[in-house]
N, C-alpha and C positions, 0 to 999 in steps of 0.2 A: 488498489495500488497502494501497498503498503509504506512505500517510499514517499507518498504524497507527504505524508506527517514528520515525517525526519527529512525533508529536501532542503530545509530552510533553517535546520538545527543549529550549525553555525553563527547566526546572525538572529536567532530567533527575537532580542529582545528588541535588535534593529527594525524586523521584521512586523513585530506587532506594534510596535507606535506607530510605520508606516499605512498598517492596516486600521487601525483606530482612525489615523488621520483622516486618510481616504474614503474610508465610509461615514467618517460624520459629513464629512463635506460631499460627499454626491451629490445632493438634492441642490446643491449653487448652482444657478446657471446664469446668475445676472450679476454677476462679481468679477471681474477681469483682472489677475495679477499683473499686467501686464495693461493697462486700459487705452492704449493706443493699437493695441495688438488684437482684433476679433480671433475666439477661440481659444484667449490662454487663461479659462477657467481651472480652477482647483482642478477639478475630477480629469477632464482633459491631460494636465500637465503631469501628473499623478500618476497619470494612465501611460502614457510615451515611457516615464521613468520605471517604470514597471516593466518592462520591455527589458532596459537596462540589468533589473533586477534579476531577472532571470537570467539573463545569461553571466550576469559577476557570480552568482551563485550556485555554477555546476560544480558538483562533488567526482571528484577520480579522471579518469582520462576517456570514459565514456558520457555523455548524458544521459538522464535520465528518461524513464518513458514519458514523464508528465513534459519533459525540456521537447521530446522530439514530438509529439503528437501536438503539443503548442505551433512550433514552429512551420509542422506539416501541412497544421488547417489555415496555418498565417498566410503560407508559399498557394493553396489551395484557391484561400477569398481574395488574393492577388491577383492570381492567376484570371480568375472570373472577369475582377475588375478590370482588369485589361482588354479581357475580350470584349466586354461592352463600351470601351472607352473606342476601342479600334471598331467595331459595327457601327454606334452609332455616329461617329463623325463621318466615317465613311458612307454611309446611308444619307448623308447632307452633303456630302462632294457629289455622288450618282446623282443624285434627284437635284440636285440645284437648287436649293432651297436657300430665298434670300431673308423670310422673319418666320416668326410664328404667329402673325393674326394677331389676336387681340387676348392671347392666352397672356395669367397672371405669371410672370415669371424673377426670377431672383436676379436681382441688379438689372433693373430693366435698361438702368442708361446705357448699359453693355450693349451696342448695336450687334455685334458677331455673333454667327451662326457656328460656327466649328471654333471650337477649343475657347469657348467663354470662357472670364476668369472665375466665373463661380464653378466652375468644375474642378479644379484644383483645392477650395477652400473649402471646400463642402467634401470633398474625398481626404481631405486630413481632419476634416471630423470623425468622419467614416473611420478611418484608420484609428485613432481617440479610441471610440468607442469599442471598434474591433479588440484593441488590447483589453479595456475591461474587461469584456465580456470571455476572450479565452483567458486570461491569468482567474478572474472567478470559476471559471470552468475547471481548469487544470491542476490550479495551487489554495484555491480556497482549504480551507478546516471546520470543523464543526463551530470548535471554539472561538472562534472569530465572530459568529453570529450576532451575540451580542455587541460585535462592533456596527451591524448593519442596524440593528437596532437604537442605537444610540444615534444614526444619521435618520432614523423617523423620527425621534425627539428633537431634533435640530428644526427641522422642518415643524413640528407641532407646535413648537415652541415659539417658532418665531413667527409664524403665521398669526398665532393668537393674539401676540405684542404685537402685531401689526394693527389686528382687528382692532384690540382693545383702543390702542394709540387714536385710531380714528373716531372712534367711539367717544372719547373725549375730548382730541381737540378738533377734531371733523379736519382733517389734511392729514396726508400719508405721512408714516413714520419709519419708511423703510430707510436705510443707513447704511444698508451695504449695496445696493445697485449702483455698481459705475459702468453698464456697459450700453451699449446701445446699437440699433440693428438698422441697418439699408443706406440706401443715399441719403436719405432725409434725418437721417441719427434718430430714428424712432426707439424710444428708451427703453429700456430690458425689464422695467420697472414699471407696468401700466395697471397703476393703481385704478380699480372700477366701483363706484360706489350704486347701491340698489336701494330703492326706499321703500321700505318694509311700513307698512302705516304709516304713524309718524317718526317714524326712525329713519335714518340717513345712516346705511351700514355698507364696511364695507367689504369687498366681496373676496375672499383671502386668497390668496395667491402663496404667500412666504416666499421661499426666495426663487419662484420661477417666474418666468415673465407674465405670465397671465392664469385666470382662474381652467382654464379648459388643459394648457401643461402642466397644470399644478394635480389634474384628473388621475392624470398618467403617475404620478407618486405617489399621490395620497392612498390609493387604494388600495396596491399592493404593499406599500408597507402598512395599511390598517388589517389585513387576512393573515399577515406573517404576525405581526403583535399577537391578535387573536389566536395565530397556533402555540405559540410558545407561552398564553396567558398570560403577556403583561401587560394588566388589566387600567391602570390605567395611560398606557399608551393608549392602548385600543381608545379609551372615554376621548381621548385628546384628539386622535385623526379624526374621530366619528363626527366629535364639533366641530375642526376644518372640514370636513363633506359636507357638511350640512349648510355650510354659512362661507361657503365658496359659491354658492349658489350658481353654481355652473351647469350647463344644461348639458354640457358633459356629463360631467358626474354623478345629474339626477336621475341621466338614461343610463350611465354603465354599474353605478353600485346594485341597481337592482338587479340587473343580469349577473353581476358576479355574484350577488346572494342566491340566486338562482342557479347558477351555474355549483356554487359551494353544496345545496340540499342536493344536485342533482347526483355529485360525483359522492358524496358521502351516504347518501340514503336515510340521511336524518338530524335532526336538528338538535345542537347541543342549547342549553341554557343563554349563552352569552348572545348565538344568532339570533336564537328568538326573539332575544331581549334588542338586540339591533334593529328588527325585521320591522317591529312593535312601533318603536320611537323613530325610523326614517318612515315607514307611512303615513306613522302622524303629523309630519312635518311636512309631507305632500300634500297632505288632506288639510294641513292648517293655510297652506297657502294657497290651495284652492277654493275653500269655503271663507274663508278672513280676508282673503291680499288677494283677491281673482286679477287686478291687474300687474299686479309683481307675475303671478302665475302667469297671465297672459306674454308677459315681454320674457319670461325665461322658453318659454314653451310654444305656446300657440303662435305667436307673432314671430318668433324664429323660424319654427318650421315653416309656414307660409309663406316666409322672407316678406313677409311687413314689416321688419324693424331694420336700421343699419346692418348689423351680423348676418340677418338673414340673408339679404340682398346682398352684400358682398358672396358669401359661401355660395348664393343659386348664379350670379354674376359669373363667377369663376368656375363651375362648372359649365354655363352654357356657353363660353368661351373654350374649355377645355375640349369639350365634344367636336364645336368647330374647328378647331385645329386638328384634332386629331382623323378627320376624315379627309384630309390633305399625307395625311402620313404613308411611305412607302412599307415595302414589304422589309427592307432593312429595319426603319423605324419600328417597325412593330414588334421586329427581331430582339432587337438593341435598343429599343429606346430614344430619345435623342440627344441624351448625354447625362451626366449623374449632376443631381442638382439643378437644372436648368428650372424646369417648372417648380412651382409652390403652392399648394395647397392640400390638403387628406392625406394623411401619411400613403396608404391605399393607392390613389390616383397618380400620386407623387412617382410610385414605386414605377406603376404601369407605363405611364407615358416616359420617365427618364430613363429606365432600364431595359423598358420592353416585356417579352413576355418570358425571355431567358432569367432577369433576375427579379421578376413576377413569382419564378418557379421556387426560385434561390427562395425568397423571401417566405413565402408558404411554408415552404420546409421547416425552415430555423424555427418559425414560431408557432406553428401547427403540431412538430414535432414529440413537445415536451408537454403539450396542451391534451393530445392525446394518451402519448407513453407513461407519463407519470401515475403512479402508483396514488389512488385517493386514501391515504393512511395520514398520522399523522406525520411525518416527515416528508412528504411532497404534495399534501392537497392546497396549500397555502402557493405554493410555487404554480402548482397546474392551474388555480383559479386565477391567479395576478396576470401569468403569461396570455390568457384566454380575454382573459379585462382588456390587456392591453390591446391585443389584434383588434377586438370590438370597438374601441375606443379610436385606431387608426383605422377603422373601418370608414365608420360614421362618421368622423370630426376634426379629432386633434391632428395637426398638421405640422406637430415636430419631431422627429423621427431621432433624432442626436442629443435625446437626453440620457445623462450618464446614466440615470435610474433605471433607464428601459432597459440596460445592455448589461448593469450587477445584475437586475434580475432573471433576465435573458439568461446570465453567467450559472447564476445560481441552477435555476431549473434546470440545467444540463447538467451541473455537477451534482446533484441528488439525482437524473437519471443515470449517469453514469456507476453512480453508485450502486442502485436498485439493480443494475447489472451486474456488476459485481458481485453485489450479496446472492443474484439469481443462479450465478458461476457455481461460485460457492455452495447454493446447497445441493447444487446436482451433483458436483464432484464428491462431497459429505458422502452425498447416497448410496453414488457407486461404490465407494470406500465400504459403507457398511453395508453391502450388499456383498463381497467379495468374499468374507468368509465364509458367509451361508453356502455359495454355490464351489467356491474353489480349495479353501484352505484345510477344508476336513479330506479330502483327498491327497493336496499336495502340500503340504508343511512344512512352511518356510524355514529356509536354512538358520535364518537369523535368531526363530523361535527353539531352537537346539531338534528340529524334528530330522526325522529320516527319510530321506527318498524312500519311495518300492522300488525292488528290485524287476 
């Protein structure tokens, strides 16, 4: 879509400071403009006004294709959501259903079964995110990139003056979390400290609330660094992976190095050189620190430590309740946002198995279809991280990060479509003279009909 590049000519230089803005700031999620207000982070606010942006900037008395096919899939993922808002309450009018047992759920002081208020607060996240992810899809540019790159330096950067900060004066130096999450105001900011030997370190987060959301960023902008070689980015996330000591990210970077050898068929210098130095950093804390190793790993997965036992908690809880669940519910869900925990679990029990389906798709999609070259293997492995990552563990689904990159891998497969157009039309074009032109000679080349 040639138009993609000139839709924005107008306003271009408006246009790129806005996009500068917005990607350095993605990675905030514990920063509130607004700190009485939950939800009106940077990227959030950003995202609404992006909305805006597109529509003050249609050219002529038509729209554009990027304008209509935005607003098409907006009316589309609307559309959906409506029909699971209308199944699943209505699937709690049928069945009569007065709680849900002892399952963990969001604003639990909220006694109401049909129309919680976290189903509205959590669907204008949803919508947040939604705009990200279609304007990255529709209106991104190439040139822009290094604006997403500059929002993994934000995050590297401060992650590290985080570490370092506690490193010296042992108490957290975060400066920018004013936000805070539940009844209880549990802070957006939960600094966790790990004792490495005699070290008292602490476990980096940067600006996301904890080291297992912090999984879901780091990673995929450490693969995008690495395709675009800048090299010391890449050094920078690698020491946030490493000393995030998250058992997130211990279990999902190897899968995504894995998954990176699997779709490319071989290993450049910089992976190897990665592969190398995170093993040894496994193997150093399994032969050196066995019980650091034990409380990230062994003692989680058994649920012998706090993490554990909440995570095995809230699934034997979610199992229970969900074998109370009607054929509605299983339909629909029982409402967007209501349960909390495993992005995965999240999806299934609030959505049902209609936007179970929905969910697959989006993120299976470009996990699949993406071209392992250099211009989509960095997007196919981040998007593929991420599903793994909401498989297993991470339990926040409305990070702005998930949904630029979500963005992105759709608008490099989109692209790969395009170029695919393109060289079959090429073909036919230069296949046309071989079989037609030496017979029929075009008017325009001064030739003559037969008579």
């Amino acid at each position: 879509m040639k138009a993609n590049n000139a839709f924005f000519d107008p306003t271009k230089g408006l246009i790129d400071w806005f996009m500068a803005l917005w990607c350095v700031l993605m990675p905030v999620t514990s920063f509130l403009l607004i700190p009485s207000v939950q939800g009106t982070i940077p990227a959030y606010i950003l995202g609404f006004a992006s909305v805006f942006l597109v529509i003050l900037s249609r050219q002529g008395e038509h729209p554009s294709i990027q304008q209509t096919l935005y607003f098409k899939l907006a009316l589309i993922l609307a559309g959906i959501w409506l029909l699971l808002l209308c199944g699943s309450q209505l699937g709690h009018l049928l069945s009569d259903r007065h709680d849900f047992g002892d399952m963990f759920l969001n604003s639990p002081g909220d006694t109401r079964v049909v129309l919680r208020s976290v189903l509205y607060t959590q669907s204008l996240y949803l919508a947040a995110c939604v705009c990200i992810a279609l304007f990255f899809r529709f209106f991104f540019r190439a040139e822009w990139m290094r604006y997403v790159l500059w929002g993994g330096w934000f995050l590297a950067i401060y992650g590290i003056y985080e570490w370092l900060y506690f490193l010296i004066f042992q108490q957290p130096g975060d400066f920018l979390a004013n936000r805070a999450y539940g009844e209880d105001l549990h802070t957006a900011s939960w600094s966790q400290a790990i004792q490495l030997g005699p070290f008292n370190l602490l476990r980096i987060k940067s600006t996301f609330g904890e080291p297992s959301f912090f999984s879901a960023a780091v990673i995929p902008y450490l693969f995008l660094a690495l395709q675009y070689k800048r090299k010391w980015l890449s050094a920078a996330l690698f020491f946030c992976v490493v000393f995030s000591t998250s058992t997130s990210s211990y279990i999902a970077f190897p899968f995504a190095l894995i998954m990176y050898g699997f779709f490319q068929r071989k290993l450049n210098l910089s992976i190897a050189l990665i592969i190398l130095l995170f093993a040894g950093t496994v193997a150093t804390l399994y032969y050196a620190y066995p019980e650091t190793f034990d409380s990230m790993f062994t003692a989680k997965l058994n649920a012998a430590n706090d993490s554990g036992e909440v995570h095995q908690g809230t699934m034997d809880a979610m199992y229970e309740a969900e074998k109370t669940f009607s054929l509605m519910n299983r339909l629909f869900g029982i409402g967007f946002g209501y349960f909390y925990g495993a992005v995965f679990n999240s999806v299934l029990i609030n959505t049902g198995w209609i936007g179970m389906m929905v969910y697959l798709y989006a993120f299976l999609k470009p996990a699949f279809l993406l071209r392992s070259d250099n211009e989509g293997l960095a997007l196919k492995v981040g998007v593929a991280t991420l599903f793994f990552l909401y498989l297993i563990n991470v339990s926040e689904l409305f990070l702005p990060t998930t949904w630029m990159f979500l963005g992105l891998a759709y608008w490099r497969l989109d692209q790969q479509n395009q170029e695919k157009e393109a060289a079959q039309i090429g073909n036919i074009r230069t296949r046309l003279p071989e079989k037609h032109l030496r017979r029929r000679p075009s008017p325009h080349w001064g030739g003559r009909q037969p008579e």
